[in-house]
N, C-alpha and C positions, 0 to 999 in steps of 0.2 A: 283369431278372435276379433270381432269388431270394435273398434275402437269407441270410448262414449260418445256420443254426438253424431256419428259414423253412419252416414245413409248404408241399411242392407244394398249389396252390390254395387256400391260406389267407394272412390278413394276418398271422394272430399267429405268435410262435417256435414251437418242436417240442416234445418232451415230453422226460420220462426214464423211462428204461426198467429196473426191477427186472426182469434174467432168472432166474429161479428156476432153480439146476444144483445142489442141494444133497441131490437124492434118491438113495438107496442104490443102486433097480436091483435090486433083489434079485425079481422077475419075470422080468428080463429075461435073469438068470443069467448074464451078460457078465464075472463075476471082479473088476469095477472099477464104479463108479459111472457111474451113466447117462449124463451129459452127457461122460463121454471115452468114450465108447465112439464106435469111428470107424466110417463111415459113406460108403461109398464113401472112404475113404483117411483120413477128416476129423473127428475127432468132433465130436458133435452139438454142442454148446456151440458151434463156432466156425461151423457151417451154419445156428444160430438168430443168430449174431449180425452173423454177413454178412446176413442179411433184413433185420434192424433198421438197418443202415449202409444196404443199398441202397433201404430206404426214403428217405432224405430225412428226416424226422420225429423221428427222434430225435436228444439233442444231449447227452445223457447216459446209459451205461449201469454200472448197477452189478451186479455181478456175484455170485451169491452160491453159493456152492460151499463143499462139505465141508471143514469145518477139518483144516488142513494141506497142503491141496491149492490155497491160493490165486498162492504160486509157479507151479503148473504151469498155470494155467489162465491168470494172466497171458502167460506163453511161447505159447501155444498162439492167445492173442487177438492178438497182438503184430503180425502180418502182416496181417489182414482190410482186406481196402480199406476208405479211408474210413469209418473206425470213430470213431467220435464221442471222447469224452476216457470215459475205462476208471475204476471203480474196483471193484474186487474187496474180496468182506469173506466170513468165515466164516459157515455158514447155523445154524440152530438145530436142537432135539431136531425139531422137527417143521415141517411148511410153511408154517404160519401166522406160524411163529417166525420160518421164514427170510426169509420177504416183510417182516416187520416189524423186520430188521434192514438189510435193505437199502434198504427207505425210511427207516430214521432218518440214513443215507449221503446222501440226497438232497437238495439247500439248499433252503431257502425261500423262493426267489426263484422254483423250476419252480413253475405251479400245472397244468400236467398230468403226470398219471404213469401210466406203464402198467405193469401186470404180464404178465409174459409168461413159459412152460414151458419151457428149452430143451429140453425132448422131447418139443416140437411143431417141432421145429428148421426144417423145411421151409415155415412161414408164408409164404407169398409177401408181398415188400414193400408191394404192393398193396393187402392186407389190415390192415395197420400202419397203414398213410397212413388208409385208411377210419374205424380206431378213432379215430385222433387226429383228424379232422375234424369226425368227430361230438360228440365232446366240447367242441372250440373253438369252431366254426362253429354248431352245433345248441344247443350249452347244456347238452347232457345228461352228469348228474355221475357218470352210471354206466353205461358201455358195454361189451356183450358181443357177438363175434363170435359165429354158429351156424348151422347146417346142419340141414335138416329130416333126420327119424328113416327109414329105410327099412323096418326088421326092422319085423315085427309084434310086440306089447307084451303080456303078461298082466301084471296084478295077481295075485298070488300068492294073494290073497285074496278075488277076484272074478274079473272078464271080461277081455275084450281092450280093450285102453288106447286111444281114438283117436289114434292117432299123427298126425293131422292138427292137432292144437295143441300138436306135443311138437316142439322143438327141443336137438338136441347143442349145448351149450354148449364154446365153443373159447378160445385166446387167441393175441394180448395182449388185456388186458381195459383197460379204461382209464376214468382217473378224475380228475375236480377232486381235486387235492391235498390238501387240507381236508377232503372226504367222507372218502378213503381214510384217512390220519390219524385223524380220530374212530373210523372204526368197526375201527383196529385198534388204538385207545386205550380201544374201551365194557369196561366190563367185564364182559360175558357174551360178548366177541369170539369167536366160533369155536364157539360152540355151535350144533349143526345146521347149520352152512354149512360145504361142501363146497369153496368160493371165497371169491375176495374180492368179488365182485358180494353173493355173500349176505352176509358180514359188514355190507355197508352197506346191503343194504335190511333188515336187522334193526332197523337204524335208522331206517327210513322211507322209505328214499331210492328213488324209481324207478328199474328198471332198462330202458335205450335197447337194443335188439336188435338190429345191424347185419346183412349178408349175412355170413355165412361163407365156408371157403373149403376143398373137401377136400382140400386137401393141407396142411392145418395140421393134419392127424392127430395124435394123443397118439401115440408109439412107449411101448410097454409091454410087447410079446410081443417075442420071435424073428421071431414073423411078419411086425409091424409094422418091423422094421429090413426083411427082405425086398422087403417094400412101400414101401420108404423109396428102399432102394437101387435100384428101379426108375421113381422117378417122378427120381431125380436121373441116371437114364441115358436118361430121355424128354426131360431137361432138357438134356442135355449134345447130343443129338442137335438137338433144334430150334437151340438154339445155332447148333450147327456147319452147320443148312440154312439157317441165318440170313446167315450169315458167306461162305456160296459165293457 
């Protein structure tokens, strides 16, 4: 039997989980901020964090959402099956901020942490388990989920880009504890990096490339909720063919 906390297929506990829900949405032109905006009935925020429960793998989540909105997002987590112990905290001017407040939330007793989009809401649990295994089991202090590139690529300033060594980068991303902490304590943190994988190989630090997973898509457009709301109605169906 697995122990509480107990990553499937691994000896050691689970990680904790910073969900990043702190972005405005202003793309997505929803009237409210990204992570409520509902999603087949449900906003996203609480579809990213049913992933992280049905993973297994995690045994802390902190939550980081737009100041004043941390009452509702509490309410809104409050049901999720099997949802590890919650704590919710206000996000920052920007995302680097917001990741950086939500790991100062996290004790120092976790030494894995993930970072994860809830407006990648749809991560399958599967994908979770992957990142945290790699980093416990493998060693590696810096792991990113991704997906090979399909579109063809120009450089704006030359030719077509070989997309055969180009990878989508996805999340949770995940990390030795101590990596993440430094490279969101250097201080040139956030210059040129787009992630938190790049704040720490600014540092030096290799980054581990796991499989990705396309249904951990970024929602950003209209279109992507579109596309949201159909892969959670392919979902609701296998279910139900499950279940006869």
């Amino acid at each position: 039997m697995r122990a509480p906390g107990q990553v499937p297929g691994s000896a050691g506990p689970g990680a904790a989980c910073v969900l990043v829900a702190a972005g405005s949405g202003t793309r997505l032109a929803a009237g409210r901020p990204k992570a409520f905006v509902p999603v087949g009935g449900t906003a996203l925020l609480v579809h990213a964090a049913r992933g992280l429960a049905a993973s297994g793998a995690v045994v802390l989540v902190v939550a980081v959402v737009p100041a004043g909105l941390e009452d509702e997002a509490r309410g809104l987590l409050a049901d999720v099956p099997d949802l590890p112990p919650l704590r919710v905290v206000p996000g920052g001017p920007s995302r680097q901020a917001s990741v950086a407040a939500g790991l100062a939330a996290v004790p120092g007793d976790l030494d894995v942490v993930l970072v994860h989009d809830a407006a990648r809401a749809l991560a399958p649990p599967a994908l979770v388990q992957r990142v945290v295994r790699a980093v416990r089991d493998q060693g590696a202090a810096v792991v990113v989920p991704a997906v090979p590139v399909h579109d063809t690529l120009r450089d704006v300033d030359g030719g077509v880009v070989d997309r055969a060594r180009l990878r989508a980068v996805q999340t949770p991303q995940g990390f030795a504890a101590g990596v993440l902490r430094r490279a969101h304590a250097a201080p040139a943190a956030g210059e040129g990096a787009t992630d938190d994988a790049g704040l720490a190989e600014a540092l030096g630090e290799h980054v581990h490339v796991v499989v990705g997973d396309p249904e951990a898509f970024k929602v950003t457009s209209p279109l992507d909720l579109l596309l949201a709301e159909a892969v959670l109605a392919r979902r609701g169906s296998a279910a139900a063919e499950a279940r006869s």
